[in-house]
Backbone of each chain as ProteinMPNN parsed JSONL, in Angstrom:
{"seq_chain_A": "XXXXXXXXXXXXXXXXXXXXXXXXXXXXXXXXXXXXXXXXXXXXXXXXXXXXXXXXXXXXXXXXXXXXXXXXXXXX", "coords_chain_A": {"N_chain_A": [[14.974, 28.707, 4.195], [14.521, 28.619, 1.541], [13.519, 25.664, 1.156], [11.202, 26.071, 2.376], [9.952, 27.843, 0.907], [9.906, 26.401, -0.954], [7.875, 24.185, -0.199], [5.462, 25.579, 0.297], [4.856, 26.342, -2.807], [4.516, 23.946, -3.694], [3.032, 22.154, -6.05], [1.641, 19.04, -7.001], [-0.511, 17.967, -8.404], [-1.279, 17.484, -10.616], [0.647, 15.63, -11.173], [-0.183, 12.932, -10.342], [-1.428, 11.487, -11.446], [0.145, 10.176, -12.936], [1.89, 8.613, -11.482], [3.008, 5.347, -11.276], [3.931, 3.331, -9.609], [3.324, 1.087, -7.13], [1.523, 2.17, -4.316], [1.471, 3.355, -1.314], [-0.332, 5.323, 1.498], [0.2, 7.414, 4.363], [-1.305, 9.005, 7.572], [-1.451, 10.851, 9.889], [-3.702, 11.074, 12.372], [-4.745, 13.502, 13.833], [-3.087, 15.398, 12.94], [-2.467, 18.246, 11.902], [-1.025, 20.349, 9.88], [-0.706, 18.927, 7.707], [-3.264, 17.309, 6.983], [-5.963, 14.611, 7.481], [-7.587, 16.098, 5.465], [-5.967, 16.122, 3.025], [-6.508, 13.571, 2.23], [-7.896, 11.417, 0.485], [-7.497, 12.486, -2.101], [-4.869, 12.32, -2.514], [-4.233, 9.295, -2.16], [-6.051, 8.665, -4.151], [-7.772, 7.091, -6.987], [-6.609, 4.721, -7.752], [-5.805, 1.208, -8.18], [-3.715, -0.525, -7.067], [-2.98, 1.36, -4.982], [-2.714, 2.169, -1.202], [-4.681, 3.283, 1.43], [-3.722, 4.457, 5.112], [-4.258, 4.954, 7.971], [-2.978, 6.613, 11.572], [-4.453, 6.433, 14.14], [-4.357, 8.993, 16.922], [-1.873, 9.82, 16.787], [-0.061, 12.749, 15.086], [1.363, 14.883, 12.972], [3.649, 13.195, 13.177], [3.833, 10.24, 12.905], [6.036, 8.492, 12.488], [7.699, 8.725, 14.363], [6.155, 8.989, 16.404], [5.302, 6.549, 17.478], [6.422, 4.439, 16.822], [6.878, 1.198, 16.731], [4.85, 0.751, 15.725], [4.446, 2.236, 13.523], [6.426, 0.65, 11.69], [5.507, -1.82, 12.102], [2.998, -1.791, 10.533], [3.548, -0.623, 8.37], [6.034, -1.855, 6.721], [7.124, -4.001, 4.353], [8.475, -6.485, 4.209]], "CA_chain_A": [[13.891, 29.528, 3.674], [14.025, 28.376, 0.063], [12.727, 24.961, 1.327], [9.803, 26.699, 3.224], [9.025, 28.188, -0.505], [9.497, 24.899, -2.061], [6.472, 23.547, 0.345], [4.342, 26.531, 0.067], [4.556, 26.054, -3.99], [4.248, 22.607, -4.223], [1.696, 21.285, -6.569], [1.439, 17.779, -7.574], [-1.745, 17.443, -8.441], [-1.741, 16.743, -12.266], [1.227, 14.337, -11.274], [-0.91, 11.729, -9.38], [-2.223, 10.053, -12.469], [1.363, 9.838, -14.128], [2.561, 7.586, -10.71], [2.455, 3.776, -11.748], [4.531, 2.285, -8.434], [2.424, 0.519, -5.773], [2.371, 3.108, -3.272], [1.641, 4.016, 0.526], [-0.291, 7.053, 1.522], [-0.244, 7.354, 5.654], [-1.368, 10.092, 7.584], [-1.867, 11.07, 11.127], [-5.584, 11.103, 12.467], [-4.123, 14.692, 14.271], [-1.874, 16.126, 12.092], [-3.173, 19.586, 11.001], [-0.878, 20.659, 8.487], [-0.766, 17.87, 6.6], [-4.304, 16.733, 7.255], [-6.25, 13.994, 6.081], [-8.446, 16.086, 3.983], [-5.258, 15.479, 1.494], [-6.051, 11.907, 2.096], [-8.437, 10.957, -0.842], [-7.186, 12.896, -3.468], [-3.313, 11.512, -2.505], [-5.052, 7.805, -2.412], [-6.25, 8.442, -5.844], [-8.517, 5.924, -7.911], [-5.487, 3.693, -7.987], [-6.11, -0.046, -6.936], [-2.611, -0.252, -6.218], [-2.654, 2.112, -3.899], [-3.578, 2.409, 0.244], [-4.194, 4.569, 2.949], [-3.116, 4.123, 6.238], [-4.244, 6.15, 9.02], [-2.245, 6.324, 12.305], [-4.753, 6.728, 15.247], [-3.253, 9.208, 18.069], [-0.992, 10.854, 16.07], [-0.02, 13.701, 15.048], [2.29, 14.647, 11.809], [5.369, 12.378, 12.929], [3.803, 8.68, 13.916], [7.117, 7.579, 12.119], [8.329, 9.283, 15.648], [5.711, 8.506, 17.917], [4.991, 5.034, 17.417], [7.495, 3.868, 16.065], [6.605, -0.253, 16.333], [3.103, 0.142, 15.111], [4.673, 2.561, 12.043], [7.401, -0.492, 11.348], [4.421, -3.109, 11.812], [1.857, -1.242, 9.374], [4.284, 0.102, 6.808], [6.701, -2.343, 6.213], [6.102, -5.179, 3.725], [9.104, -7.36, 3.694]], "C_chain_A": [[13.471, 29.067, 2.276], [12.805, 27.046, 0.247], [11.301, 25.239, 2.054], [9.055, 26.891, 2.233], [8.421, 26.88, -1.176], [7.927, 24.159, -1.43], [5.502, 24.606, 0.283], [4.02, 26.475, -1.698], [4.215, 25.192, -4.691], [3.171, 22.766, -4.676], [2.198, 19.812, -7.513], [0.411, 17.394, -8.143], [-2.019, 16.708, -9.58], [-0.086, 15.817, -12.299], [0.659, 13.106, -11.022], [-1.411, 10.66, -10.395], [-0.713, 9.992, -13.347], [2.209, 8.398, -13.071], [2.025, 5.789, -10.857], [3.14, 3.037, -10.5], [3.235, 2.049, -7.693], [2.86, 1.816, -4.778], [0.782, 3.221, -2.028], [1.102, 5.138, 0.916], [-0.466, 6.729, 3.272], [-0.178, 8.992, 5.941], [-1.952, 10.072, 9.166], [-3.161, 11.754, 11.784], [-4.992, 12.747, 13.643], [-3.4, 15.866, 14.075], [-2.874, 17.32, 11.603], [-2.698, 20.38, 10.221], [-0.901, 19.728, 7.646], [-2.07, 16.729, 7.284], [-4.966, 15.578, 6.849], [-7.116, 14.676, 4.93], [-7.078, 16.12, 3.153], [-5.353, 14.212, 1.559], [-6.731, 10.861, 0.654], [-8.206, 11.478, -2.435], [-5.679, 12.468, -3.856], [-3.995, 9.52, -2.715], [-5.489, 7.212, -3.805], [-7.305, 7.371, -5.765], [-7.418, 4.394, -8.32], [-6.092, 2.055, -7.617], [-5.034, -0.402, -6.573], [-1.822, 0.247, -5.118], [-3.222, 1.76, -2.399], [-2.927, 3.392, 1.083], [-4.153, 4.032, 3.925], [-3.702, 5.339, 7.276], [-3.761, 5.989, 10.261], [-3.278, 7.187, 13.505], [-3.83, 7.244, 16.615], [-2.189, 9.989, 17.96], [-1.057, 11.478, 15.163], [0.916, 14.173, 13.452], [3.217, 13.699, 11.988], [4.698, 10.876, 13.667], [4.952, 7.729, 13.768], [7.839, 7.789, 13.737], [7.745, 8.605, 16.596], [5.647, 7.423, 18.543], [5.604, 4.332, 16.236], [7.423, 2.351, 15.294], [5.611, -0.423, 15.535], [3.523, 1.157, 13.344], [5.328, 1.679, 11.581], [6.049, -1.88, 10.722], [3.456, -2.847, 10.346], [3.0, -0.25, 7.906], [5.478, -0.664, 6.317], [6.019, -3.859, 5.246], [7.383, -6.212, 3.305], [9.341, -8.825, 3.809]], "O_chain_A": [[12.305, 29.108, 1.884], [11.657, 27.103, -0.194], [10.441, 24.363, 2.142], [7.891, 26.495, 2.171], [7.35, 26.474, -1.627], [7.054, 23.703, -2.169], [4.386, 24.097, 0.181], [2.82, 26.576, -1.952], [3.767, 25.234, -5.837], [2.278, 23.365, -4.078], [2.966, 19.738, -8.472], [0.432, 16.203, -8.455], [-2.697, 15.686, -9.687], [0.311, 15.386, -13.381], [1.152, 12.148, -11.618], [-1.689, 9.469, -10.255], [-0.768, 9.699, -14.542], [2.873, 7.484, -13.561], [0.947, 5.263, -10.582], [2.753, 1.869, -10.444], [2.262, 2.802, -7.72], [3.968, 2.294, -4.535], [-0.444, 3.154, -2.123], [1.817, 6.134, 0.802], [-1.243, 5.817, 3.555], [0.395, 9.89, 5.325], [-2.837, 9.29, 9.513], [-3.462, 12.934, 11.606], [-5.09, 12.177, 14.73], [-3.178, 16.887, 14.725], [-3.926, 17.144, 10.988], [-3.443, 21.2, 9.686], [-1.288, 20.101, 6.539], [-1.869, 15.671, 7.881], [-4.652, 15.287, 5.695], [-7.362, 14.173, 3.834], [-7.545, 16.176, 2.015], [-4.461, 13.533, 1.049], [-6.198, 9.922, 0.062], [-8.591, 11.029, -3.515], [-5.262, 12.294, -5.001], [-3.935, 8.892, -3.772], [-5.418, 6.115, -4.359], [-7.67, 6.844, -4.714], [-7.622, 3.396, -9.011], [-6.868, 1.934, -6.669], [-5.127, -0.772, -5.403], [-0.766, -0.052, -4.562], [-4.222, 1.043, -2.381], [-1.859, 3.938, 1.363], [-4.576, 2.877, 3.871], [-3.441, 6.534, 7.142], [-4.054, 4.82, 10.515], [-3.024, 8.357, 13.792], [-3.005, 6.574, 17.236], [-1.67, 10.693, 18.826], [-1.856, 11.199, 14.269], [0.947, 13.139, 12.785], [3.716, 13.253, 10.955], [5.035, 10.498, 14.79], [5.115, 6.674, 14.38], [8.517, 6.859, 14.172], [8.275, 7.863, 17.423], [5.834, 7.203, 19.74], [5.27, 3.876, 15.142], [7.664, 2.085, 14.116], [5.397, -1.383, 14.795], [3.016, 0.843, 12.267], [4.847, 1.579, 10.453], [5.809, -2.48, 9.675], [3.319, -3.605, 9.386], [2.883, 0.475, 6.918], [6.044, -0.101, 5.38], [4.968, -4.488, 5.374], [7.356, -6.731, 2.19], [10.115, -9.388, 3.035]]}, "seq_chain_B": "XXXXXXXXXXXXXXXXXXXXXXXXXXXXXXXXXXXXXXXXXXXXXXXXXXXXXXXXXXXXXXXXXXXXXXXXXXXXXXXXXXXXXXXXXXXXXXXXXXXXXXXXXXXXXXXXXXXXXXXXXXXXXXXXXXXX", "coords_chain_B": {"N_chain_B": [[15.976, 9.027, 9.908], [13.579, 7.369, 12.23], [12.453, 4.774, 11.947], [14.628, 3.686, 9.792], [16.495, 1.875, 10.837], [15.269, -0.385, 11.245], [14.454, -1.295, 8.748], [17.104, -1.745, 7.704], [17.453, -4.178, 8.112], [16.452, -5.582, 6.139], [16.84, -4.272, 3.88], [18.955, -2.034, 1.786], [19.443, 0.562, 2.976], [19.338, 4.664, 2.24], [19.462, 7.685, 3.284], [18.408, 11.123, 2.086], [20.303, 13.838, 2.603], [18.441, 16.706, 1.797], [19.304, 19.169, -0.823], [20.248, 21.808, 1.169], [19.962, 21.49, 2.871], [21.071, 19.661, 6.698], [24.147, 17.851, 5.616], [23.902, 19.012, 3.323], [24.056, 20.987, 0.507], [23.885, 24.492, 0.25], [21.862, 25.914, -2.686], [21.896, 28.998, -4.854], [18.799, 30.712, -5.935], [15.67, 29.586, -6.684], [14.391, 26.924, -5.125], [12.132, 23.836, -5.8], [9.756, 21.608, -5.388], [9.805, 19.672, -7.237], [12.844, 20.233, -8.268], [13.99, 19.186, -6.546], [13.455, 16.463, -6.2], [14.068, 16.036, -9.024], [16.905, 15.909, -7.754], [16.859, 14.061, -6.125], [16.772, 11.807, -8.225], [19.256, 12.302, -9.502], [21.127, 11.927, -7.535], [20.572, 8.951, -7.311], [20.999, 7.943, -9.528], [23.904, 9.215, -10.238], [25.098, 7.247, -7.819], [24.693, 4.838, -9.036], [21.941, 3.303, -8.578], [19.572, 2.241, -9.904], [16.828, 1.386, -9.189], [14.43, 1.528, -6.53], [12.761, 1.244, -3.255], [10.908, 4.002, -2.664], [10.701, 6.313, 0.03], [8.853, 8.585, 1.814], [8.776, 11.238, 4.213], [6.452, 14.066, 4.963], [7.599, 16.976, 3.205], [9.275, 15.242, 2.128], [7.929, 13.089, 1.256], [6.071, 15.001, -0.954], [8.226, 15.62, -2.618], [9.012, 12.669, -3.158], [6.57, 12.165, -5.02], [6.626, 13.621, -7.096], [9.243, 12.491, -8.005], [8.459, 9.754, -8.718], [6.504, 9.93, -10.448], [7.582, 11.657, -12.508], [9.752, 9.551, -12.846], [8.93, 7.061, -13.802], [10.258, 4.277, -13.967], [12.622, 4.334, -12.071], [11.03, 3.783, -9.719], [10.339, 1.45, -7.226], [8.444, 1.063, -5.497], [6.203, 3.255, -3.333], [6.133, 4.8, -0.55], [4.454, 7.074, 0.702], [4.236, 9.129, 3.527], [2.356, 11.196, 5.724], [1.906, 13.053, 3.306], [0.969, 15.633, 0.643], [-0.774, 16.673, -2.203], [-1.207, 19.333, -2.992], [-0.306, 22.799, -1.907], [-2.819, 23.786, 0.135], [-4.672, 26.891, 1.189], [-4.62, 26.775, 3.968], [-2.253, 25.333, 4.841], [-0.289, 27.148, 3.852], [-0.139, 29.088, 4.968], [0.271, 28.131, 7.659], [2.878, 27.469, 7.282], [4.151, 29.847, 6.149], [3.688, 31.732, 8.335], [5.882, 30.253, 9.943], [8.303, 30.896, 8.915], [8.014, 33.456, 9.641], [8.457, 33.405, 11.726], [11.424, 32.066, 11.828], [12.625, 34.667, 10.224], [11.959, 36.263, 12.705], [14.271, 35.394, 14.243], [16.091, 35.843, 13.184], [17.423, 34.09, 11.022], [17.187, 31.729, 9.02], [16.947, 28.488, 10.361], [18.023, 26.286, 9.046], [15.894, 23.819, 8.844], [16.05, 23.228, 11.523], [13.658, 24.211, 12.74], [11.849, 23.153, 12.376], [12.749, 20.144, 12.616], [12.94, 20.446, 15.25], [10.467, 20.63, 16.49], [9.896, 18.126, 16.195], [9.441, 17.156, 13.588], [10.364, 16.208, 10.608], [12.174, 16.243, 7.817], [11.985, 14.074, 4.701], [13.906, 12.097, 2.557], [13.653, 9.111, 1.177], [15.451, 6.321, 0.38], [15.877, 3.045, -0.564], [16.643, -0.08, -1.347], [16.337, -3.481, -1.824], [17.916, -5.099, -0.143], [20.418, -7.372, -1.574], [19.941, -7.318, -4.345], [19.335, -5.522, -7.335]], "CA_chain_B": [[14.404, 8.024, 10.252], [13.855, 6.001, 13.201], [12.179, 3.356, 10.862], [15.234, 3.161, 9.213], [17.518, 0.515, 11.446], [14.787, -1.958, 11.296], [14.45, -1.467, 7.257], [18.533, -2.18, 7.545], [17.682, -5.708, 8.053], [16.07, -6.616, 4.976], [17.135, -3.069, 2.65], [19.857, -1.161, 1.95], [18.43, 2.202, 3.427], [19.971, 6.102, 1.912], [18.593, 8.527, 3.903], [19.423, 11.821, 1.416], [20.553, 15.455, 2.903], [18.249, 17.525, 0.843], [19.84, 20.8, -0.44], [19.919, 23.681, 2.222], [19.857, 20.63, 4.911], [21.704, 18.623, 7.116], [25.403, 18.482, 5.677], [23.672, 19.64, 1.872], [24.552, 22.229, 0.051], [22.843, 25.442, -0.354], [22.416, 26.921, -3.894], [20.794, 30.136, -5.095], [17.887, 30.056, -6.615], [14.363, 29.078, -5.995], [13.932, 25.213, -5.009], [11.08, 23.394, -5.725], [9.887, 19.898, -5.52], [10.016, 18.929, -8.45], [13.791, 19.874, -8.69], [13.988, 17.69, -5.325], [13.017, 14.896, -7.167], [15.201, 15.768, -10.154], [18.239, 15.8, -7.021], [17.018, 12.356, -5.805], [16.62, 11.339, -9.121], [20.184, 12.303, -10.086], [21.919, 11.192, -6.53], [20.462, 7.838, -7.605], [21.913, 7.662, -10.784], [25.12, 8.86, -9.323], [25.348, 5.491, -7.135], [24.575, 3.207, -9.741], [20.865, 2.936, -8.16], [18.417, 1.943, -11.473], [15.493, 1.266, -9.251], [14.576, 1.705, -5.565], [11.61, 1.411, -2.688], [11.454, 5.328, -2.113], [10.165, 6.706, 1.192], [9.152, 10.461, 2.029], [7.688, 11.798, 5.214], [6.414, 15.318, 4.713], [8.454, 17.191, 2.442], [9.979, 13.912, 1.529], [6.659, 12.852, 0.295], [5.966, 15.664, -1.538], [9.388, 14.963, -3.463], [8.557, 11.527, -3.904], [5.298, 12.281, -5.873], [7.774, 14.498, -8.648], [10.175, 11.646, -8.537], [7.517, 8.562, -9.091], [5.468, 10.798, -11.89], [9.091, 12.169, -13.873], [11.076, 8.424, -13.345], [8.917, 5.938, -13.061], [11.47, 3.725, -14.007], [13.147, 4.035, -11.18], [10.715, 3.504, -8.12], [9.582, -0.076, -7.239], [7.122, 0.862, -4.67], [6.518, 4.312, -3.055], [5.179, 4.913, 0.167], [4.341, 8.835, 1.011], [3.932, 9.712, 4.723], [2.086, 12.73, 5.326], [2.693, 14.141, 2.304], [0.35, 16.35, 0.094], [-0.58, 17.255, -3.325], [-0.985, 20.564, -3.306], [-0.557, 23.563, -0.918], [-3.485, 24.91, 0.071], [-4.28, 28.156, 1.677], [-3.928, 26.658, 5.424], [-0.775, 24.808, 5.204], [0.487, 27.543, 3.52], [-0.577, 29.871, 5.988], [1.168, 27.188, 8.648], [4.69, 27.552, 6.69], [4.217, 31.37, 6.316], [4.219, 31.455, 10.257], [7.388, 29.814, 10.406], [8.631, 31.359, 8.031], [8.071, 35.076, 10.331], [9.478, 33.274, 12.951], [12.541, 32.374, 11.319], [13.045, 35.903, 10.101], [12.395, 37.198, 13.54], [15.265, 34.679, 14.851], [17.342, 36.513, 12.516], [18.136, 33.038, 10.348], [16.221, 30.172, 8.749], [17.948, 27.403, 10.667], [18.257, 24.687, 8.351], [15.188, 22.881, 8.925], [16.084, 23.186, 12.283], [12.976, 24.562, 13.546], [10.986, 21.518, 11.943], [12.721, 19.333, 13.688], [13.006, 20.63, 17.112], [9.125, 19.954, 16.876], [9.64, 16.297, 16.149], [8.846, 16.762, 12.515], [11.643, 16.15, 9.834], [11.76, 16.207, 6.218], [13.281, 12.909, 4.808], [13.667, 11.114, 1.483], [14.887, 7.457, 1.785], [15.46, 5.032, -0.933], [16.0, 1.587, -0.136], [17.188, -1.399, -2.134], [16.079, -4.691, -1.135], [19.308, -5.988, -0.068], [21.136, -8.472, -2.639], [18.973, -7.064, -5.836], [20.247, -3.827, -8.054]], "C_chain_B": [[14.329, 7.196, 11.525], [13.455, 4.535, 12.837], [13.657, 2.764, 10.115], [16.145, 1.669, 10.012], [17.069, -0.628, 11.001], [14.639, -2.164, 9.847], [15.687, -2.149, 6.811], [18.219, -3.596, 7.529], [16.688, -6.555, 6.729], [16.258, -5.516, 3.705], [18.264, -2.464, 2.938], [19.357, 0.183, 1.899], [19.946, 3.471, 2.838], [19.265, 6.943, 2.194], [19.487, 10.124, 3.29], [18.875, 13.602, 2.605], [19.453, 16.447, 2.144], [19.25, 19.171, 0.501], [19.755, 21.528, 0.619], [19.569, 22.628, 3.282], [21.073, 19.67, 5.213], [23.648, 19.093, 7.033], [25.046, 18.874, 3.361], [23.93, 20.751, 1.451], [23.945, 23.218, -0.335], [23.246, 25.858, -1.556], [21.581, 27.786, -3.948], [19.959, 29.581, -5.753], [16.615, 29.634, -5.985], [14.494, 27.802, -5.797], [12.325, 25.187, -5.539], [10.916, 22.045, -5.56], [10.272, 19.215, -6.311], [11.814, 19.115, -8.909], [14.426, 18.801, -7.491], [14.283, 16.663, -5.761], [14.012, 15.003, -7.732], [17.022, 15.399, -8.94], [17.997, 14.292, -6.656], [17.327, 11.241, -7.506], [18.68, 10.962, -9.945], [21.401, 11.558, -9.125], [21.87, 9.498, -7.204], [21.015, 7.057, -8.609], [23.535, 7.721, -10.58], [26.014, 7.499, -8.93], [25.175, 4.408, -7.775], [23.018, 2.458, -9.152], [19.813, 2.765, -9.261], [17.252, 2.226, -10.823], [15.264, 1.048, -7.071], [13.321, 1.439, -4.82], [11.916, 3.074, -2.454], [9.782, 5.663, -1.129], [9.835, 7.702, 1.281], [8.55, 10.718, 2.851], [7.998, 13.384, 4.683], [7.043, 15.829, 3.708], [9.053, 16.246, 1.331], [8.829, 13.333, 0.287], [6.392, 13.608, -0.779], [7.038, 15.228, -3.065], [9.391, 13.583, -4.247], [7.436, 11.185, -4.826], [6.19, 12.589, -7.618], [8.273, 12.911, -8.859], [9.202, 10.08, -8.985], [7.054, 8.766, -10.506], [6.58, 10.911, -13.063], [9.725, 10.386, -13.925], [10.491, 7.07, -12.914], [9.214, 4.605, -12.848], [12.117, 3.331, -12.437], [12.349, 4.043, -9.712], [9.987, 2.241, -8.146], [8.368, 0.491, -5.881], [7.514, 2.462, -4.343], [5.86, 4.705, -2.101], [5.522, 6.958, 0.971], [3.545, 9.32, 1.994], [3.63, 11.109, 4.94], [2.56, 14.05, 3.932], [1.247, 15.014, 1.801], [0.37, 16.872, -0.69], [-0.363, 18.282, -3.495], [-1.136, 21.276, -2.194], [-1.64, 24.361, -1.299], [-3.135, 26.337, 0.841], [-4.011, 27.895, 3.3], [-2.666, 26.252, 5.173], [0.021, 26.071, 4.161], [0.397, 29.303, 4.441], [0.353, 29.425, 7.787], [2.436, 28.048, 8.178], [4.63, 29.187, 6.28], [4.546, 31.815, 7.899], [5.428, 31.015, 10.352], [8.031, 30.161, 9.699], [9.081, 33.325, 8.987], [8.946, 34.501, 11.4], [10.323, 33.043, 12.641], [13.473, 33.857, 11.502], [13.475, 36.383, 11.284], [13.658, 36.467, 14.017], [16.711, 35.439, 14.347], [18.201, 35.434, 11.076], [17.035, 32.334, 10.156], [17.088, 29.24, 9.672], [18.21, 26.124, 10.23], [17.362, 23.537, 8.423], [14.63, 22.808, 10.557], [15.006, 23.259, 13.622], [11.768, 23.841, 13.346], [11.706, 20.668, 13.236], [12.483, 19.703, 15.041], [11.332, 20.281, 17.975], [8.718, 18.721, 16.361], [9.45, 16.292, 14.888], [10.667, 16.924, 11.337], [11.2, 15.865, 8.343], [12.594, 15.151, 5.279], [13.132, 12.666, 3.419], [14.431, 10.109, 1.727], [14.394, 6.796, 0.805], [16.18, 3.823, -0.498], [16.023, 0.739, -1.153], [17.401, -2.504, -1.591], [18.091, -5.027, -1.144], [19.628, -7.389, -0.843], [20.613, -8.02, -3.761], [19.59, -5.449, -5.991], [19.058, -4.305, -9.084]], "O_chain_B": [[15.175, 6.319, 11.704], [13.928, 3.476, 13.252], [13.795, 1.56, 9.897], [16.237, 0.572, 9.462], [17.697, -1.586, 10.55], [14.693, -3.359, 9.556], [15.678, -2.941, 5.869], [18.916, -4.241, 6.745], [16.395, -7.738, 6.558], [15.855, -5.858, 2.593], [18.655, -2.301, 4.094], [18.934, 0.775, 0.907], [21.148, 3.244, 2.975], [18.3, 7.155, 1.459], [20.622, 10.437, 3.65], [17.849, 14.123, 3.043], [20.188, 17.372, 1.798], [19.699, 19.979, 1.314], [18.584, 21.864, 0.798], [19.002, 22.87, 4.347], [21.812, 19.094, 4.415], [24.3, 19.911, 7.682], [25.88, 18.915, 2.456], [24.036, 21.636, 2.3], [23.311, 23.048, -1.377], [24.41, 26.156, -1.825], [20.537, 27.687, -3.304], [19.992, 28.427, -6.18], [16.574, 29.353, -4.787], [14.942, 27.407, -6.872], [11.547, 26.134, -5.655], [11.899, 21.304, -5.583], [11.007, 18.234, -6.189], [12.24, 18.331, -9.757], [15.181, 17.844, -7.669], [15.34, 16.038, -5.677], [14.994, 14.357, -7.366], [18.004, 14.786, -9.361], [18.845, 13.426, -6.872], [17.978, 10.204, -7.638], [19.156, 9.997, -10.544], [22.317, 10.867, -9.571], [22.897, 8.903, -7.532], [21.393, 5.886, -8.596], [24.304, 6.764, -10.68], [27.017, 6.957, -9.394], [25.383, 3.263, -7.374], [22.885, 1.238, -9.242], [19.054, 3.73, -9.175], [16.485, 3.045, -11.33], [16.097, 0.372, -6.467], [12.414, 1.33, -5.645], [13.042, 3.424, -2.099], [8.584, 5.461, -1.326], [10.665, 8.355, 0.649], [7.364, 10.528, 2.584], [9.035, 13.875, 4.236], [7.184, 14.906, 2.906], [9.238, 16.419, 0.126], [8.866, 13.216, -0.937], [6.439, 12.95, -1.818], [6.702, 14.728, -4.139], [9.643, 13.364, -5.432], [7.347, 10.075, -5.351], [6.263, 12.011, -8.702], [7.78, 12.197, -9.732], [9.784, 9.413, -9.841], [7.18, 8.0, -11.461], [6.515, 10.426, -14.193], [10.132, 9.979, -15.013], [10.981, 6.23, -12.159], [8.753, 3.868, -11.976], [12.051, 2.245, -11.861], [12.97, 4.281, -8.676], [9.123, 1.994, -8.988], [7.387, -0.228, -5.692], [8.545, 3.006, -4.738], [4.751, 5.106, -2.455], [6.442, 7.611, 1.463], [2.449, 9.836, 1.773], [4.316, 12.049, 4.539], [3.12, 15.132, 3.759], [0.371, 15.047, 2.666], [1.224, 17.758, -0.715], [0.647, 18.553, -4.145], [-1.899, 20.825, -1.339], [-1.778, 25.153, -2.231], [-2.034, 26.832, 1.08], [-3.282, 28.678, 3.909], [-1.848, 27.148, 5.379], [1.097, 25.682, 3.707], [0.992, 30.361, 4.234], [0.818, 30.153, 8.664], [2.834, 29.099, 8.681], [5.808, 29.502, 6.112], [5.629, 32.162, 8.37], [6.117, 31.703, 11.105], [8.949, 29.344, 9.77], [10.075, 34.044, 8.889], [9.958, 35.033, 11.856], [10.972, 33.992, 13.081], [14.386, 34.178, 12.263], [14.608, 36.825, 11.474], [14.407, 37.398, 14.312], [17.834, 35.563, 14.836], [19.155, 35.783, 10.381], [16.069, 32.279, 10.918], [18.276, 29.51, 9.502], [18.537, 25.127, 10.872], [17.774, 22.408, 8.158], [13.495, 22.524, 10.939], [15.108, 22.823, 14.769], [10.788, 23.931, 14.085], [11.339, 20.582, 14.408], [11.748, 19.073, 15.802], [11.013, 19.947, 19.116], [7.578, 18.318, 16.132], [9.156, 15.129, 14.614], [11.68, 17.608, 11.481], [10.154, 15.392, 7.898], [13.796, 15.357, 5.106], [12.061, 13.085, 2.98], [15.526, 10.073, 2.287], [13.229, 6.685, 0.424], [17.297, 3.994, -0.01], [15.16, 0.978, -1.997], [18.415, -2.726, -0.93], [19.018, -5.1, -1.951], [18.981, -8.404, -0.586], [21.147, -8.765, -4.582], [20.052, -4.614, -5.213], [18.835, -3.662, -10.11]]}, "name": "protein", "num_of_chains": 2, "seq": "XXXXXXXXXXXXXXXXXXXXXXXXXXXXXXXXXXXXXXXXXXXXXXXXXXXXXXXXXXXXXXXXXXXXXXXXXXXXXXXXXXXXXXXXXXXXXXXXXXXXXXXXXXXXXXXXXXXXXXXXXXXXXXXXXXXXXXXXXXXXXXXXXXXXXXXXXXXXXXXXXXXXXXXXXXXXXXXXXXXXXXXXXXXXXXXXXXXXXXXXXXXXXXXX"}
């Protein structure tokens, strides 16, 4: 239950310009709690940054599609 | 993670318990993300980890935003799967719902009722294998 709070309170918002890593935003073209409308404001103005969208799925493409999340999100 | 195995072959993958999950420890008290973070932040230190790739689906993500913003020291890259800046009034309207259902169950179940619908709440830090 506490963690239920912790996601209902979250705000990050005035963190997003303090993050300097290269970073990753993906998001499932289905997913309806975690939608993409958070996808351009997580994406930021960064040029470091990218989005990813996972046609087909749903919140978990790390689940569904497993090869094509490995293929498109790994960078080693 | 199910990503993680194949990360095993070129990272040293730590896939962390959060508090109040898994085999973690509940404490009183409100959580929030941001002390999330401060727990990854401090596990990491813990292990002798300086600097890490850090991962987060859902939840995880969320966490990984705090921990990028407070240490950014310690994240070499940061990729944040479904995650989300801020709760609005649907997704918090979502997690209110599960939240009644819980109750009526009689128990939160540890996450439990995330996963059972395929969705899980992860943080994973990774360290290219051979590099500290």
């Amino acid at each position: 239950m506490q963690l239920s709070n912790a996601v209902i309170a979250h705000d990050a918002e005035a963190q997003l310009s303090r993050i300097k890593a290269p970073t990753l935003v993906t998001f499932g073209r289905h997913d309806v709690a975690t939608s993409t409308r958070f996808a351009d404001l997580m994406k930021g103005k960064k040029r470091n940054s990218e989005l990813l969208i996972f046609e087909g799925c749903a919140h978990a493409p790390i689940y569904k599609n497993v090869a094509e999340f490995n293929e498109k999100t790994l960078y080693c | 993670m199910p990503a993680t195995p194949f990360w095993w072959r070129n990272f040293t993958c730590i896939s962390l318990d959060l508090r109040g999950t898994g085999e973690g420890d509940e404490t009183e008290g409100a959580y929030s993300t941001e002390v999330l973070a401060d727990d990854v932040a401090a596990f990491m230190r813990g292990l002798g980890i300086p600097k890490a790739h850090i991962s987060g689906l859902s939840l995880g993500a969320a966490i990984g935003m705090w921990l990028a913003a407070k240490c950014p020291e310690m994240v070499t890259s940061l990729s944040l799967h479904r995650g989300w800046a801020k709760t609005d009034a649907y997704l918090r309207t979502v997690i209110e719902g599960f939240q009644v259902m819980a109750k009526a169950m009689g128990a939160f179940p540890k996450c439990r009722f995330l996963h059972s619908s395929g969705v899980s709440d992860t943080s994973t830090v990774c360290r290219q294998a051979g590099l500290h």
